[in-house]
C-alpha atoms as a printed R data frame, in Angstrom:
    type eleno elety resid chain resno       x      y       z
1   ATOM     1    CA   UNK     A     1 -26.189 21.637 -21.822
2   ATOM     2    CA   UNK     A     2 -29.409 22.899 -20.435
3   ATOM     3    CA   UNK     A     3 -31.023 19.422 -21.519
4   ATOM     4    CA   UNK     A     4 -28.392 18.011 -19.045
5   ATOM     5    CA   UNK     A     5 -29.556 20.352 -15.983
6   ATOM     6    CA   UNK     A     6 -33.079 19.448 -15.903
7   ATOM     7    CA   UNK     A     7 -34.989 16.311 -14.152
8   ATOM     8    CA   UNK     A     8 -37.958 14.742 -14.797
9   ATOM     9    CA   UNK     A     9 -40.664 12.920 -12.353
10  ATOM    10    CA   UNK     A    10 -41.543  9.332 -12.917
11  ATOM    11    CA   UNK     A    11 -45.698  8.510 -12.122
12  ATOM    12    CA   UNK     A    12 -44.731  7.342  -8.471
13  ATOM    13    CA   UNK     A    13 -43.258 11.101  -7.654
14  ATOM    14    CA   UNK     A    14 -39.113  9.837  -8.068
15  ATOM    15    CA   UNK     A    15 -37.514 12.916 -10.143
16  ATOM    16    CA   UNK     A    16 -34.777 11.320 -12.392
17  ATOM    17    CA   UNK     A    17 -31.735 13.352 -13.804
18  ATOM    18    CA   UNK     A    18 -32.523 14.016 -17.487
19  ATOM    19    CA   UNK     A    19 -29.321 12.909 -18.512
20  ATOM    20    CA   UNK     A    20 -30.375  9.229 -17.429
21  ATOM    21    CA   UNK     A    21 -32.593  8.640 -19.803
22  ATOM    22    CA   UNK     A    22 -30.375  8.994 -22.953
23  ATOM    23    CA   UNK     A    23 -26.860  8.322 -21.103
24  ATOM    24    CA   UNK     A    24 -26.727  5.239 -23.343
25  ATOM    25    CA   UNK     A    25 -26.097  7.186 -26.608
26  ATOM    26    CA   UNK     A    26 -29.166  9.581 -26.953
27  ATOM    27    CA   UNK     A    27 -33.108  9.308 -27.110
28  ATOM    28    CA   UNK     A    28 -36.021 10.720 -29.085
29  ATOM    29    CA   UNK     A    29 -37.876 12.989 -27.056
30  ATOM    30    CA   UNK     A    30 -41.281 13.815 -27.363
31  ATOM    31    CA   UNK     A    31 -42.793 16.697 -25.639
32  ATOM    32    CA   UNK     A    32 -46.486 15.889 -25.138
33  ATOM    33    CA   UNK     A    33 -48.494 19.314 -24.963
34  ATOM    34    CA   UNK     A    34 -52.239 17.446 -23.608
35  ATOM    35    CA   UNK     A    35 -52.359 13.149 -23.239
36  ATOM    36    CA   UNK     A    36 -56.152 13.652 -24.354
37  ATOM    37    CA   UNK     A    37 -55.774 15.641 -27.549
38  ATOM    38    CA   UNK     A    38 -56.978 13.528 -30.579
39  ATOM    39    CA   UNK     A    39 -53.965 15.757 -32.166
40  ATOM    40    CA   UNK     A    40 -51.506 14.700 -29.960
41  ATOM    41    CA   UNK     A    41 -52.616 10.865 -29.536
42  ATOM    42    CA   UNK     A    42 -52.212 11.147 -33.493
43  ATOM    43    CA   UNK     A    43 -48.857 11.529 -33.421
44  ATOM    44    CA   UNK     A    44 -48.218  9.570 -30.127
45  ATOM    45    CA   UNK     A    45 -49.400  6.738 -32.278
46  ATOM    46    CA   UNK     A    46 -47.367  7.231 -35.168
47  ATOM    47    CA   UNK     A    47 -43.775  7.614 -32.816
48  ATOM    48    CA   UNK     A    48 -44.982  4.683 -31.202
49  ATOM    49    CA   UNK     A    49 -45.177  2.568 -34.185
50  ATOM    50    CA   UNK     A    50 -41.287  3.147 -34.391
51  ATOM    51    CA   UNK     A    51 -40.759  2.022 -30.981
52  ATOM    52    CA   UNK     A    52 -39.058 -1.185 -32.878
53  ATOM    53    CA   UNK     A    53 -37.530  0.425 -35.463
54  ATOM    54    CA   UNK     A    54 -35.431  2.872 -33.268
55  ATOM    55    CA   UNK     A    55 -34.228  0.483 -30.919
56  ATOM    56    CA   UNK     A    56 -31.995  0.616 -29.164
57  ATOM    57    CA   UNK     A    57 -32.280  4.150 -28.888
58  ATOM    58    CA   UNK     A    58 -35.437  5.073 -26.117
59  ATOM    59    CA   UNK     A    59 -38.630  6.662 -26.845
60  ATOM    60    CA   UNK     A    60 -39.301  8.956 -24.287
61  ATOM    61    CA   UNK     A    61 -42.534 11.079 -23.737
62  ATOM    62    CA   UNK     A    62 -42.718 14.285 -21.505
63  ATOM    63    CA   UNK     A    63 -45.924 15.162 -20.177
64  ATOM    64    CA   UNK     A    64 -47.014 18.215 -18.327
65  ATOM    65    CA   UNK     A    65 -49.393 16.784 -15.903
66  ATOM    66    CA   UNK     A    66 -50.584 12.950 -14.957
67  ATOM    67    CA   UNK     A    67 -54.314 13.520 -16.394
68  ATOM    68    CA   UNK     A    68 -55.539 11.146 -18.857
69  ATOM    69    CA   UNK     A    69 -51.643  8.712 -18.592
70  ATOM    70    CA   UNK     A    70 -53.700  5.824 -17.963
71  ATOM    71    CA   UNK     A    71 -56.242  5.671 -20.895
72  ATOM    72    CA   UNK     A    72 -52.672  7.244 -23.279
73  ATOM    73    CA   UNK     A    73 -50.609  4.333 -22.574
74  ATOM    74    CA   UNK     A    74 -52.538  1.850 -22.733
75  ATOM    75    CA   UNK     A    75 -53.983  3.056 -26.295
76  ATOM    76    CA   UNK     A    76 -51.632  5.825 -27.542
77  ATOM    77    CA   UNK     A    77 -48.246  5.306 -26.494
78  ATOM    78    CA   UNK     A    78 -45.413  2.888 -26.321
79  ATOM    79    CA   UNK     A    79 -42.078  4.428 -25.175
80  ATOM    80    CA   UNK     A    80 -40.888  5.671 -21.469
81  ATOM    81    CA   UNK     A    81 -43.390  8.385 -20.126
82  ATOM    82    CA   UNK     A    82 -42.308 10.756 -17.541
83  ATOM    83    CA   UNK     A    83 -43.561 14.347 -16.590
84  ATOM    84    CA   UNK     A    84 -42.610 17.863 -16.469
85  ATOM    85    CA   UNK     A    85 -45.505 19.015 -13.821
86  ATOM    86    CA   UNK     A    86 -46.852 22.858 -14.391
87  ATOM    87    CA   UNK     A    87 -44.671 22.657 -17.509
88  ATOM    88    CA   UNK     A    88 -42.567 24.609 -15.936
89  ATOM    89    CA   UNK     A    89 -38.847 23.248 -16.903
90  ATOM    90    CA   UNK     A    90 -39.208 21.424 -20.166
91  ATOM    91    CA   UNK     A    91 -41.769 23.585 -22.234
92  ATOM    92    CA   UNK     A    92 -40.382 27.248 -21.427
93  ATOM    93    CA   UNK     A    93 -37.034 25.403 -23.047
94  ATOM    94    CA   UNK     A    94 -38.250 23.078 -25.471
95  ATOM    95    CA   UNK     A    95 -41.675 24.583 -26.420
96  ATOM    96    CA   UNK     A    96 -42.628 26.589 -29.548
97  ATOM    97    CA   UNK     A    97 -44.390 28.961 -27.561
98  ATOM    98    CA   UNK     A    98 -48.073 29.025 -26.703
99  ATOM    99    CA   UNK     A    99 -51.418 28.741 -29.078
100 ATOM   100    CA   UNK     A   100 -54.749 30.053 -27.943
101 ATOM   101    CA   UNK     A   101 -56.776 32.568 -30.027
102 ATOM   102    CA   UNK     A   102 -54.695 31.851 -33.080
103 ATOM   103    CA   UNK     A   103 -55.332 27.899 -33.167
104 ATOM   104    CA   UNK     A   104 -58.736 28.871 -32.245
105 ATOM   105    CA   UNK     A   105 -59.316 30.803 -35.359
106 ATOM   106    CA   UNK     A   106 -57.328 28.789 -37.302
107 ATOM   107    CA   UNK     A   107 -59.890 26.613 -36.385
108 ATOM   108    CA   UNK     A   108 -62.820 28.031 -36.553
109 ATOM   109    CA   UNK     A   109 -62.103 29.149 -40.234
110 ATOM   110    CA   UNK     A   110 -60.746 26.233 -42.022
111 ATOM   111    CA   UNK     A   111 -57.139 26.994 -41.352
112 ATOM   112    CA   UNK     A   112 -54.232 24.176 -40.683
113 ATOM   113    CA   UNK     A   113 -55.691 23.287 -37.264
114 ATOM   114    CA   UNK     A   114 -58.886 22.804 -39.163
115 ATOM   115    CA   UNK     A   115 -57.121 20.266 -41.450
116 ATOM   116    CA   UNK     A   116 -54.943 18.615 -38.915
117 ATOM   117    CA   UNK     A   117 -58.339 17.468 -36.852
118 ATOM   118    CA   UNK     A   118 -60.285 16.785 -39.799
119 ATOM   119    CA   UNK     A   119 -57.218 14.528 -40.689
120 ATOM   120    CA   UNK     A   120 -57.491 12.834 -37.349
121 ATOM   121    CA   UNK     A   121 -60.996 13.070 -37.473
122 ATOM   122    CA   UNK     A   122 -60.751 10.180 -40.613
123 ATOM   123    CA   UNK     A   123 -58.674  8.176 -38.783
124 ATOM   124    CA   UNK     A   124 -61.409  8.013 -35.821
125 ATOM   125    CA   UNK     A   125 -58.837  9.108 -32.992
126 ATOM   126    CA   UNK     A   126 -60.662 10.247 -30.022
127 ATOM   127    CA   UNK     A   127 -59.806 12.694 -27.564
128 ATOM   128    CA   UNK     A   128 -61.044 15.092 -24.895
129 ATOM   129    CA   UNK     A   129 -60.434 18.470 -23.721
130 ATOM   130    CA   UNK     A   130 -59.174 17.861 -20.057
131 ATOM   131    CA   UNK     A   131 -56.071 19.768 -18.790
132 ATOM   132    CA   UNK     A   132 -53.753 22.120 -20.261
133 ATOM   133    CA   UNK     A   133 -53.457 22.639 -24.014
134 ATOM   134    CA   UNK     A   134 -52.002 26.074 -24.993
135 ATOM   135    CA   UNK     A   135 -48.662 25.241 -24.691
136 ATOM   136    CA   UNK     A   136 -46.819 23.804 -28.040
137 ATOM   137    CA   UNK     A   137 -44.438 20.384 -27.731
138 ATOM   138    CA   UNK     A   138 -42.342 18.763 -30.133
139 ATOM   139    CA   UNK     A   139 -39.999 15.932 -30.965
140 ATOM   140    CA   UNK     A   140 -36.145 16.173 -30.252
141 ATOM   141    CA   UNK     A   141 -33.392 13.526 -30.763
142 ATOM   142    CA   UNK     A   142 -30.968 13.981 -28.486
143 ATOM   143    CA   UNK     A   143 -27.628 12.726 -28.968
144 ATOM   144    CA   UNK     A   144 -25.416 12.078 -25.928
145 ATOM   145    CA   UNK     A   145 -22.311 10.851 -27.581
146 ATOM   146    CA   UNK     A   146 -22.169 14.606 -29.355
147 ATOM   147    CA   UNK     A   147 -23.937 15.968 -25.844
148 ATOM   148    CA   UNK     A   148 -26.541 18.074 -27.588
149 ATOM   149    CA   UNK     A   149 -30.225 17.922 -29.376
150 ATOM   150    CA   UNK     A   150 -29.193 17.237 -32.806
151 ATOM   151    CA   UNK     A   151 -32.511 17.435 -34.350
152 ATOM   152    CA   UNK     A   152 -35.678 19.228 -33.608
153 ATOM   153    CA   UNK     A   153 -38.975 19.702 -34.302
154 ATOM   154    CA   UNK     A   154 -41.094 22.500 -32.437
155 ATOM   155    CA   UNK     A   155 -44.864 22.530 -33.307
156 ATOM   156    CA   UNK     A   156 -45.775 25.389 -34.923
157 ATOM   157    CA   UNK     A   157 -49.847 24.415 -34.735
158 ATOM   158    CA   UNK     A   158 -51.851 22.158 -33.026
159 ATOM   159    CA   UNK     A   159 -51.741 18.926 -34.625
160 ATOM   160    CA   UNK     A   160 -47.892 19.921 -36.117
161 ATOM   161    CA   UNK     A   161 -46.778 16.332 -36.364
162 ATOM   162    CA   UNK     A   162 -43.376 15.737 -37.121
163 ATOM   163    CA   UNK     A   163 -44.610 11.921 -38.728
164 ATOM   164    CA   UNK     A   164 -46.379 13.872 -41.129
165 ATOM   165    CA   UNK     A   165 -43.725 15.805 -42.647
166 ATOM   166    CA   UNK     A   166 -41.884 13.456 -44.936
167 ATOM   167    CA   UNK     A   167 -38.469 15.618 -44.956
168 ATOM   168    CA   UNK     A   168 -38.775 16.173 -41.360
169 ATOM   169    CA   UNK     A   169 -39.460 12.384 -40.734
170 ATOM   170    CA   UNK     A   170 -36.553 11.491 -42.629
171 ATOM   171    CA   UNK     A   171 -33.832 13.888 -40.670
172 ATOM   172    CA   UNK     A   172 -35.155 12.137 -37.334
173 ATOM   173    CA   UNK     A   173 -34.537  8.831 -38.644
174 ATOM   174    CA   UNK     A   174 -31.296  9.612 -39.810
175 ATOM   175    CA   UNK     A   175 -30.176 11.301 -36.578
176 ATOM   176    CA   UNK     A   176 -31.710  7.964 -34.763
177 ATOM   177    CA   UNK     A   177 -29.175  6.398 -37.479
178 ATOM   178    CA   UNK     A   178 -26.078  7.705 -36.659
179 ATOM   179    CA   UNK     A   179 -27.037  7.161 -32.827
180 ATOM   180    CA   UNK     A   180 -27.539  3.894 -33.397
181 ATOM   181    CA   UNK     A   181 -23.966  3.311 -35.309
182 ATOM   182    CA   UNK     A   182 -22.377  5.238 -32.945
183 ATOM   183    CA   UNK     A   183 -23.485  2.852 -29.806
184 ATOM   184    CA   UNK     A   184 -22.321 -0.065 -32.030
185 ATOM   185    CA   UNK     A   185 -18.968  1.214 -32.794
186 ATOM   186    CA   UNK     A   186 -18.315  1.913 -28.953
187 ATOM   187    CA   UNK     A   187 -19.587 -1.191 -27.949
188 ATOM   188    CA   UNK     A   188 -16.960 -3.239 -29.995
């Protein structure tokens, strides 16, 4: 229900209802904490490489701020991109929270965030440090047939990428699944 309440902005400054992008049986939502994080792109790539696969159900990506969209979708990302400026309606509800000193010394000392950009590192992904970072994302699929998020997946770290869990991979392809028969069987 609170999914339903909030807008989002297109590029060109139009806010959109929320609801409009999945009012055709649902969407997989991916809340994009920084467009120029190697960790993020990562991930961006690997959701975009389903593009095909989840059709006809959207891929939509919600940033919080326009820095860096230009150089993201033309190298990173595939789906619908819209924004949540100042992260200030989509992260405090969909967000894991925030990571500063914690990543940081996770970081620093070898921990998971260590791993995650070493593992990005190998597969040569760039990135930057521009804009706002501290503030976790996620991927959602939200069903509008059932009118709620039926699965979820909140970053716990930087580089937390839902692709990369195999169990967690599977769930949002078989939520995406039972979207997808769901918009055939009311379309007969």
């Amino acid at each position: 229900a609170k999914l339903a309440s909030l807008n989002v902005t297109k590029l060109d400054g139009t806010v959109v209802p929320a609801s409009s992008l999945w009012e055709n049986g649902g969407a997989v939502v991916y809340l994009i904490r920084r467009m120029g994080c190697k960790l993020c792109r990562e991930e961006s790539l690997a959701l975009s490489e389903l593009k095909d696969r989840l059709a006809p159900v959207p891929l939509i990506g919600i940033a919080g701020e326009h820095l860096g969209h230009e150089e993201f979708t033309e190298k990173y990302w595939k789906g619908g991109l819209f924004f949540d400026l100042g992260k200030k309606d989509w992260f405090p509800i969909m967000g894991s929270g925030r990571m500063m000193f914690s990543g940081l010394a996770s970081y620093m000392f070898g921990g998971v965030v260590a791993k995650n950009v070493k593992r990005v590192d190998e597969k040569n992904i760039e990135g930057n440090f521009a804009g706002e970072g501290f503030n976790l994302g996620g991927v959602w699929v939200v069903n509008a047939i059932e009118k709620k998020v039926v699965f979820e997946h909140q970053e716990k770290s930087w580089g937390d990428n839902v692709c990369g869990d195999p169990a967690q991979f599977e769930k949002l392809l078989a939520e995406v699944g039972r979207i997808k028969s769901a918009m055939k069987s009311s379309a007969k």
